[in-house]
Structures are given as C-alpha cells and as structure tokens.
N, C-alpha and C positions, 0 to 999 in steps of 0.2 A: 312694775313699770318704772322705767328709771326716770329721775327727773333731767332737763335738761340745763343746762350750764347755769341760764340765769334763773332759773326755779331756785338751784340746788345756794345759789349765792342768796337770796333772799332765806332759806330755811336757816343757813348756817349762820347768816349772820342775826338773825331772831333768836337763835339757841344759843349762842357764845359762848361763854365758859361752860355753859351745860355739858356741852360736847364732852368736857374731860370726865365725867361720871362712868361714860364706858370704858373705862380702865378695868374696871369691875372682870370682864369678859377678855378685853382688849391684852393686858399685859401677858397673858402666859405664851403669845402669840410673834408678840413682838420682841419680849424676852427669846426665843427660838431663834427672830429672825439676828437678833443682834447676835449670839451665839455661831452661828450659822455664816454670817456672812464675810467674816473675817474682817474687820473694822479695822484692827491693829494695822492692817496695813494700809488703807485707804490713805489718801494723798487729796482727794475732792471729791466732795458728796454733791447730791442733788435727791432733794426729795419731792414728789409730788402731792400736793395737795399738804402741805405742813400743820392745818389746824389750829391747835391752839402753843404748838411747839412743846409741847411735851415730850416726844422722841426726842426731838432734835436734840435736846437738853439733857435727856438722857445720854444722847451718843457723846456728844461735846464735852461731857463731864467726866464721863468713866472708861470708853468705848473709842472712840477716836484718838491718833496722837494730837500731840499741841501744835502741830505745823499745818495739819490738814484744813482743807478750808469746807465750806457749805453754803449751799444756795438751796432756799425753799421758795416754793411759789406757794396760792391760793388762790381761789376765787372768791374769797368771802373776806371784805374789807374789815370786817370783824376779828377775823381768825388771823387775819398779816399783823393787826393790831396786837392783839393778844400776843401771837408770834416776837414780834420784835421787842413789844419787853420782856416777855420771858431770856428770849435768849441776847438780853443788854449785855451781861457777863461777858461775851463772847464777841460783841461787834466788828472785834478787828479782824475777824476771820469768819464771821457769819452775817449773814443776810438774805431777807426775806421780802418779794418780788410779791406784788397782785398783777396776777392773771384776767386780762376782760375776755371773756366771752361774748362770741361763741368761737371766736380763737382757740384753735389745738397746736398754736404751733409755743413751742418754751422756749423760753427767753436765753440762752446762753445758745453757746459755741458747739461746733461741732467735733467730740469728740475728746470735750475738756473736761470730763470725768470719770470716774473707776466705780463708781457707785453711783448705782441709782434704787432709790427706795418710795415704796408707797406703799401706806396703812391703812387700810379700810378707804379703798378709792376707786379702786377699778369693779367694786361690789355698785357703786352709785351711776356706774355708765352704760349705756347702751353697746352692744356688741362693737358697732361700727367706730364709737369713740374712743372706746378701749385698745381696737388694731391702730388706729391713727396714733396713738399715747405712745403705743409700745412700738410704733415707727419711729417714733419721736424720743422714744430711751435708748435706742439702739442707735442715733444720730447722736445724740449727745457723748454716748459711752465711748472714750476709748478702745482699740482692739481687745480684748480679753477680759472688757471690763464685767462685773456681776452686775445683776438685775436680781433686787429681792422686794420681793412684794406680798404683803398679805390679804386677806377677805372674806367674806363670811361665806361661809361653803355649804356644801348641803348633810345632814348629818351621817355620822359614822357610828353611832349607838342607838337604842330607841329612845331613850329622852333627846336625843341631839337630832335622830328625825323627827321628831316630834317638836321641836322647837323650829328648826330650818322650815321643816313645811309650814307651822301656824305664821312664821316670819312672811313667807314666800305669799301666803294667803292674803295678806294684810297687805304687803308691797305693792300688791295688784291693783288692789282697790284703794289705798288712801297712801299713797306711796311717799307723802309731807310728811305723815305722820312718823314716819323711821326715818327721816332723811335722805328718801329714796334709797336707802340700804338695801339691798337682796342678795340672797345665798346662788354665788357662783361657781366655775368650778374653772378653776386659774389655769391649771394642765393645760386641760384643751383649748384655753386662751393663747398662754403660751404653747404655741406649736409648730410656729413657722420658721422658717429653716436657719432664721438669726438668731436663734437661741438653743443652747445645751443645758436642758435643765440636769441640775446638780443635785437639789433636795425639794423635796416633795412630800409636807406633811400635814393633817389635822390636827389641831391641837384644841381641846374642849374644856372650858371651863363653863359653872355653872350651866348646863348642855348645850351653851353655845357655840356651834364650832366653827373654827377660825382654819385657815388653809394658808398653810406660807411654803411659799416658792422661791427658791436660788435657781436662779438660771447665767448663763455665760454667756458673754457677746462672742460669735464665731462670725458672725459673718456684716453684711451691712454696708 
C-alpha cells in the first residue's frame, strides 16, 4: 500500500541519512540509468524526489557538463537538508526545492528542461499520483526531451521473485516499514501516448531488482 505524501514525508524524514544504505541494491540501477540517458548532453536537469543528493552529486561531478544547471525537489525537509549540503559544491548551478503536500504540481517552468529523472520514487506512489507526476514531467520537459526513471520491479529470476514477492507482502501490511516502497512495473506506467520508451531494463543486485526506463517526450 503506498504511503501518502505526508506519511511518506514524516518516514523519510525519521530515516535521514539512513536512506543512503540502499546504495547497496540502488547503484547498479542508477549506474545503467546514468549510462543510458545521455547526460553529456543535457543543458538542465530536474529530478524528483532528490533524497539525500547522492545522484545529483554523482551527475554534477562525473556525468553532466560544467554549464548545465539542476533543480531537485523533495518532500522531506530532511532530505532537501541533506540535499543542499551535499551538493554545496555546486550551488551556483544547483539547487534544491521542498515540495508540500499533498500538492502534485512542481515548482518550475514549462518546458525548461531536457532531463527529467527519478530513483526509487514512482515505486512509493499510488497509481493515480504517479500519472499526475508524469503529467507533470512531460510539462516540464522540453520537445524531445528524456524521461529516465527507476523502481523496484517485480522479479525476473527466482531469487529476485522471491524477494519482489516477500517485499510486495510486507508493503501491504506495514508499508512504514520499507518506506512505502513496492515492486512496480514502470512500462506499463509509462504508456500513454507522451512518451517513446527507448530502454527498458531490470537490473538485479543482491536479488533485488530494479527497473530503469528511458523514455522520450513526443508529445504534450
């Protein structure tokens, strides 16, 4: 069961730095997506749901040029905290936005980015908040811009369904306890006619698996 905005903002801001331990499972994921999404050429990022700025600091360091700017939000005044010193370094072209809910709508322009990304985010939403998010990536993005997104999926081995399901088990009944995380299945998330998905993969560490999706702004 997924938590809702301000649940999910009281969990995350209880766990703080905690959150970065799921790198464990997380990086081979977001390694792909960074690979994947063609970064060298991004011009303005946006990412949803930023955490503890880990990504971000990944891209801004190795991964994006020195000109391109970023905008993360959150909902967890914890994690914008975390966020913003993490990526000090970078200030003059990075920054990072808290989100109140139970607002879906994001804080920038329409159409002032090329990239839009989110890690382990659209796993914590309910169906209907997730099509409203990705109304709301497709406004933001420029014509052709990508949409890369990852999440816990359901598995694609027997140890990896056998993890997804015990996950899915547990999401149901005490769904605080994983951070409202549950194994989705992005594809048929993304499937409405503003988007061309591009790549479409699982990727499983320790039989976690993880699902990262390129998709293309066509329409909107």
């Amino acid at each position: 069961m997924p938590l809702d905005a301000l649940a999910a903002r009281r969990v995350y801001d209880r766990i703080g730095r905690l959150q970065g331990s799921q790198h464990v499972y997380e990086d081979i994921a977001a390694d792909r997506l960074t690979q994947e999404a063609d970064f060298g050429g991004c011009t303005s990022l946006f990412e949803l749901g930023c955490g503890t700025g880990r990504y971000a600091a990944r891209l801004l360091e190795s991964a994006l040029p020195s000109t391109a700017t970023y905008l993360g939000v959150d909902v967890s005044p914890k994690m914008v905290a975390l966020s913003c010193n993490r990526l000090a370094p970078w200030s003059d072209r990075a920054r990072v936005v808290l989100l109140d809910p139970p607002a879906l709508e994001l804080p920038a322009d329409t159409g002032a980015f090329d990239r839009f990304v989110a890690t382990y985010v659209f796993d914590l939403l309910s169906q209907q908040d997730g099509e409203a998010l990705l109304g709301e990536a497709a406004r933001l993005l420029a014509p052709g811009g990508l949409l890369g997104v990852v999440s816990l999926t359901k598995g694609t081995t027997v140890a990896s369904r056998i993890v997804s399901s015990g996950w899915e088990a547990v999401a149901k009944r005490w769904p605080s306890l994983l951070g409202g995380c549950q194994p989705i299945e992005l594809r048929d998330l993304i499937s409405g006619p503003a988007w061309a998905i591009e790549k479409c993969d699982v990727a499983v560490k320790f039989a976690v698996p993880s699902e990262v999706v390129i998709a293309r702004l066509v329409g909107g």
